[in-house]
ZAMARGU-4260 file (C-alpha; in steps of 0.2 Angstrom, whole numbers, plus 5000, padded with zeros to 4 digits):
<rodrens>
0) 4443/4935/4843 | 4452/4929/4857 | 4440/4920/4871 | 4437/4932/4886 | 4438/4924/4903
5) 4431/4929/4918 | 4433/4939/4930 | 4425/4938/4947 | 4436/4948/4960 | 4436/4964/4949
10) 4422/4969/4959 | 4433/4969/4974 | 4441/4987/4977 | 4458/4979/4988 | 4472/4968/4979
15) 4475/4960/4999 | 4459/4957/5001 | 4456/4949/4982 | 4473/4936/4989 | 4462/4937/5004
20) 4447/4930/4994 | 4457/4917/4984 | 4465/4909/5000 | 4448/4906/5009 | 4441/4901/4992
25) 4455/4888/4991 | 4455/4883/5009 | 4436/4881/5009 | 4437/4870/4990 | 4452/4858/5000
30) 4442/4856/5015 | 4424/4853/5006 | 4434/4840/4996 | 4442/4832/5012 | 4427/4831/5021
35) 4417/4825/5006 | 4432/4812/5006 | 4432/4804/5023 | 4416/4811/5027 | 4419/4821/5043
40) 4433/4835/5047 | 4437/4844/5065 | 4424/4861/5061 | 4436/4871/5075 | 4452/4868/5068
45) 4446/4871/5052 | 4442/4889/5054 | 4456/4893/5064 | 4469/4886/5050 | 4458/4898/5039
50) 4459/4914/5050 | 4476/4910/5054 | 4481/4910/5033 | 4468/4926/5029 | 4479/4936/5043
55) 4495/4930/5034 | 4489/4934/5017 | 4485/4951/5023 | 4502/4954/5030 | 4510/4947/5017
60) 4500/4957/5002 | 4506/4972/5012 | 4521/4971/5005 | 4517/4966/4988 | 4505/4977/4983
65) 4515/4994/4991 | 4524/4996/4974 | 4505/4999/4967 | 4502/5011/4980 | 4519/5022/4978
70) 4514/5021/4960 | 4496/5027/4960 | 4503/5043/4973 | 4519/5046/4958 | 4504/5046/4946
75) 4495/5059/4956 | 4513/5070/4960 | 4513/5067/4940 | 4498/5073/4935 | 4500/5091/4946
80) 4516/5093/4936 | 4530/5084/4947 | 4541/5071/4938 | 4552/5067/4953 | 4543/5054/4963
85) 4550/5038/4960 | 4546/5021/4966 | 4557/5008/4975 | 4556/4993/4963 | 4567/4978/4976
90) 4555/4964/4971 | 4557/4952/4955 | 4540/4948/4953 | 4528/4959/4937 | 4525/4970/4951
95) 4544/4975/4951 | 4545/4976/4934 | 4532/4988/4932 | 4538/4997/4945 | 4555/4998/4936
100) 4545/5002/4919 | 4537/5014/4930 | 4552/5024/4934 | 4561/5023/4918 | 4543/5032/4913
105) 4545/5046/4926 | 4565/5049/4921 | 4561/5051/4902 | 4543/5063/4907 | 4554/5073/4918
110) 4568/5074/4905 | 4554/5079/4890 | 4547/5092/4905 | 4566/5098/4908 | 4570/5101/4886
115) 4552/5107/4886 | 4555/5121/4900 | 4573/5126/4892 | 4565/5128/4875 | 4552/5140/4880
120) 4563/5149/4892 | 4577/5151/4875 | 4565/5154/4865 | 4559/5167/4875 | 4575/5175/4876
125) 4577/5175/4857 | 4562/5181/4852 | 4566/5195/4865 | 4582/5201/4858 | 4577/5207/4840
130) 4559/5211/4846 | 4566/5224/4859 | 4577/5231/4846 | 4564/5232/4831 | 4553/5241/4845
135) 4567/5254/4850 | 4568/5257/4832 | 4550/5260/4829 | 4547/5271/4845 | 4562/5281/4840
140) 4553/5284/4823 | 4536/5285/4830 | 4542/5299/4843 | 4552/5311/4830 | 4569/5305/4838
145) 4577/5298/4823 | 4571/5300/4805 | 4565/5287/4794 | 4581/5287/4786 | 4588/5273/4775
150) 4600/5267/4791 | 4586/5267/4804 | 4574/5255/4790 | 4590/5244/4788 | 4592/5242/4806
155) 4570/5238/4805 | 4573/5225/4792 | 4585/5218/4800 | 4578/5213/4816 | 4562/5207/4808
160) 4572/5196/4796 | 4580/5188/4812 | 4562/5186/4817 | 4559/5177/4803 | 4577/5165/4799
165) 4571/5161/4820 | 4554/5156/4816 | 4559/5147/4801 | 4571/5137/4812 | 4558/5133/4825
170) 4545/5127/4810 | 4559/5116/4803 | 4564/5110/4820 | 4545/5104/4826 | 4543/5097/4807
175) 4559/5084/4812 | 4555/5081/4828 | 4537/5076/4821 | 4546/5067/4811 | 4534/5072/4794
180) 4550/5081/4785 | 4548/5069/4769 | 4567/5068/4759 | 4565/5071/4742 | 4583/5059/4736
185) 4589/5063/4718 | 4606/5060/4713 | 4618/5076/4717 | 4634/5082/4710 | 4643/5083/4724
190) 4655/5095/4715 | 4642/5108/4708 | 4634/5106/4724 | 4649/5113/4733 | 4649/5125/4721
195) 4635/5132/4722 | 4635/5132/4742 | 4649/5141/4742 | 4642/5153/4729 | 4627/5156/4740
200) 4638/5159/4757 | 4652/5172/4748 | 4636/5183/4744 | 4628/5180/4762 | 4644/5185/4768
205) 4647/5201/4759 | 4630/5207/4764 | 4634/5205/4782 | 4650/5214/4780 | 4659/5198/4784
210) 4678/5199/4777 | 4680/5179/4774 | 4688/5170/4759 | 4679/5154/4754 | 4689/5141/4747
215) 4683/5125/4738 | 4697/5114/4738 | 4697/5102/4722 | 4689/5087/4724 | 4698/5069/4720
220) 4688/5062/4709 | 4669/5067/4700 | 4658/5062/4716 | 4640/5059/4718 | 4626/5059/4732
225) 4609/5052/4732 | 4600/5067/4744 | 4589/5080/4746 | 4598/5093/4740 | 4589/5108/4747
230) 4588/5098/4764 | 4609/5097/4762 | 4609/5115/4757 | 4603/5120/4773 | 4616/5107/4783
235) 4632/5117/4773 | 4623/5134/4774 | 4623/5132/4793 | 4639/5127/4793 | 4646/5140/4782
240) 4637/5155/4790 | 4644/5147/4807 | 4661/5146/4803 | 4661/5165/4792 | 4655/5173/4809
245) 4668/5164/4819 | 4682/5169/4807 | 4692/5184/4810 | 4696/5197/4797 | 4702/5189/4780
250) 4701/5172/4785 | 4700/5160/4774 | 4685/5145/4777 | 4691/5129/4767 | 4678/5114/4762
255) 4681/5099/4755 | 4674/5082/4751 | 4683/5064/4749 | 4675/5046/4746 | 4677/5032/4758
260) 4670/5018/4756 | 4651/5019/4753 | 4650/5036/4764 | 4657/5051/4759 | 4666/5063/4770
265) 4664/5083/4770 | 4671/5095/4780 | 4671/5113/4784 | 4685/5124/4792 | 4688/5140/4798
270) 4704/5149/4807 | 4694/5156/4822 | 4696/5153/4841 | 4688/5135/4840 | 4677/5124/4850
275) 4686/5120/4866 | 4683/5098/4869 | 4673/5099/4882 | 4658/5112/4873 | 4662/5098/4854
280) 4648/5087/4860 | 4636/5101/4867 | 4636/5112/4849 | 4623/5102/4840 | 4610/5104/4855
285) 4596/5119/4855 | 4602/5137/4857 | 4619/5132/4862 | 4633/5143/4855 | 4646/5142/4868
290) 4660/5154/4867 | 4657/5155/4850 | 4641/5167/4851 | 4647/5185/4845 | 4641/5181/4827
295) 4623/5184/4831 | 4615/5167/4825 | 4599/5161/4833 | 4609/5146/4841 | 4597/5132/4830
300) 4610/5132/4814 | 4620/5117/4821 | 4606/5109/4829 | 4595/5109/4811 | 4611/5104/4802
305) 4610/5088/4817 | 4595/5083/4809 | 4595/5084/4791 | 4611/5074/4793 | 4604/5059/4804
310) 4588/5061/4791 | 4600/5056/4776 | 4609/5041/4790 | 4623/5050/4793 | 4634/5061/4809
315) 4641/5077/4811 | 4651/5079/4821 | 4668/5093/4827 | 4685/5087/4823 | 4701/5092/4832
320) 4707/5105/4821 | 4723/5102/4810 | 4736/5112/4798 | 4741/5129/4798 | 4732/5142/4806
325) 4732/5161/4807 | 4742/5167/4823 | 4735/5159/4841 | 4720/5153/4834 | 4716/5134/4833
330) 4701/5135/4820 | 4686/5123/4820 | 4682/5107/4810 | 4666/5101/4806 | 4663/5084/4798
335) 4650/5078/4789 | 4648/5061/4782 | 4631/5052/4774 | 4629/5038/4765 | 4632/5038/4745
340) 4616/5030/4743 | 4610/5019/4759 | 4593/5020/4765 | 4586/5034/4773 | 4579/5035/4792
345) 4563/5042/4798 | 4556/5047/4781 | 4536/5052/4781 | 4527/5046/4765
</rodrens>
């Protein structure tokens, strides 16, 4: 164990009068060796050279040791919930530096008070949409207004199953942001996968009344992926349920999937309106939906389908959209690419 040294000021409450202690101790160690030396020394100018340098020291240390006081007040603002003090941090010295660590502390506290304060406030909205509607239903029921016909337990089931596809989403996006979502890597076809995706979404679709027209395009050559296949089937159910809702009436949404390199590269597109460039980089974030909102998803898809993708090492990320479209409407492209079989990222045991 490393040898513990001593500490003999830390009963003093003042860091100027600690510098203040240290002079005098100095001055009064030079001058009992001087006087030992030659055997006499002037007692009057003696203490006034110590007077003189304790006075300085305190002026001096004033300076120093405000960046500690503007800290411990920040600390305090901090602790009653305000993450917008900051301290000025001019000096060089480890006082500066902590007083830039400091800072850099604050901005990344009020930023993580800032997502948290969003979150419960979208969260909030969310939950309130489907619950308002589920309790018009019931009351409605309840009161003898409409019967409990097969139409009015439809519209019942429905908002509760938005309840719970929004909780599901929330449960997935804390267990990621814990970082405890363990990838369970097997070797995938890629093109059975696809497959089967698109199966999965053509019935989804149907159900939701959603006139779309899925189309695989063929793939190059047999491809394979080392993934977490139901982790990935989450990514392209997002992304096909997106771009079904965004589609108009007997639209087609196309995906495909190429090789290059050691990453490979799949892509989903649709023949709606499109993301405009300056919402592309926004989509991916928490309950944003843009002007792309009338499909009635809980605004987490994309942001899930983030995550899982930068789990397996790879981006996501919206293209500008190319080829033919239907009429006016510029469509959207969404890209996907992860490594055939690199390491993964932030996997728990």
């Amino acid at each position: 164990m490393d040898r513990v040294l001593p500490r003999p000021l830390d009963p003093v409450r003042s860091i100027k009068m600690k510098l203040g202690v240290l002079l005098v101790a100095s001055w009064a160690v030079a001058i009992g060796y001087f006087w030992y030396g030659i055997g006499w020394l002037p007692p009057g100018t003696s203490i006034t050279v110590i007077c003189i340098a304790l006075v300085t020291s305190q002026v001096l240390a004033h300076g120093m040791t405000s960046p500690l006081r503007e800290m411990t007040a920040a600390a305090g603002a901090m602790a009653r919930g305000d993450y917008t003090r900051r301290v000025r941090a001019t000096s060089r010295d480890e006082v500066g530096e902590l007083a830039q660590a400091f800072n850099k502390m604050a901005e990344d506290l009020h930023a993580a008070d800032q997502r948290r304060r969003e979150l419960i406030a979208n969260v909030s909205h969310e939950l309130r949409t489907p619950i308002t509607a589920l309790q018009g239903v019931l009351e409605n029921m309840v009161d003898g207004v409409a019967e409990p016909e097969p139409a009015a337990l439809r519209a019942a089931l429905s908002q509760t199953e938005r309840l719970g596809h929004l909780v599901a989403d929330l449960l997935d996006l804390s267990r990621l942001d814990a970082g405890v979502v363990p990838l369970r890597r097997v070797r995938i076809d890629v093109g059975d996968f696809l497959d089967e995706a698109v199966e999965h979404a053509t019935a989804s679709a149907s159900g939701a009344g959603l006139d779309v027209r899925f189309e695989l395009r063929d793939l190059p050559e047999p491809l394979t992926v080392r993934a977490d296949p139901w982790r990935l089937h989450q990514v392209f159910a997002n992304l096909l349920d997106n771009a079904a809702r965004h589609s108009p009436p007997g639209g087609t949404v196309r995906v495909s999937a190429e090789e290059h390199g050691d990453q490979l590269r799949f892509e989903v597109s649709d023949e709606g309106q499109g993301i405009p460039p300056a919402e592309r980089s926004r989509v991916f974030e928490r309950f944003t939906r843009g002007d792309r909102s009338a499909g009635g998803g809980t605004g987490l898809g994309l942001a899930i389908a983030r995550w899982v993708v930068e789990l397996h090492g790879g981006r996501i990320a919206v293209l500008d959209p190319a080829g033919p479209h239907r009429g006016d409407q510029p469509g959207c492209r969404i890209q996907v690419t992860i490594p055939s079989d690199a390491p993964h990222r932030r996997e728990a045991a």
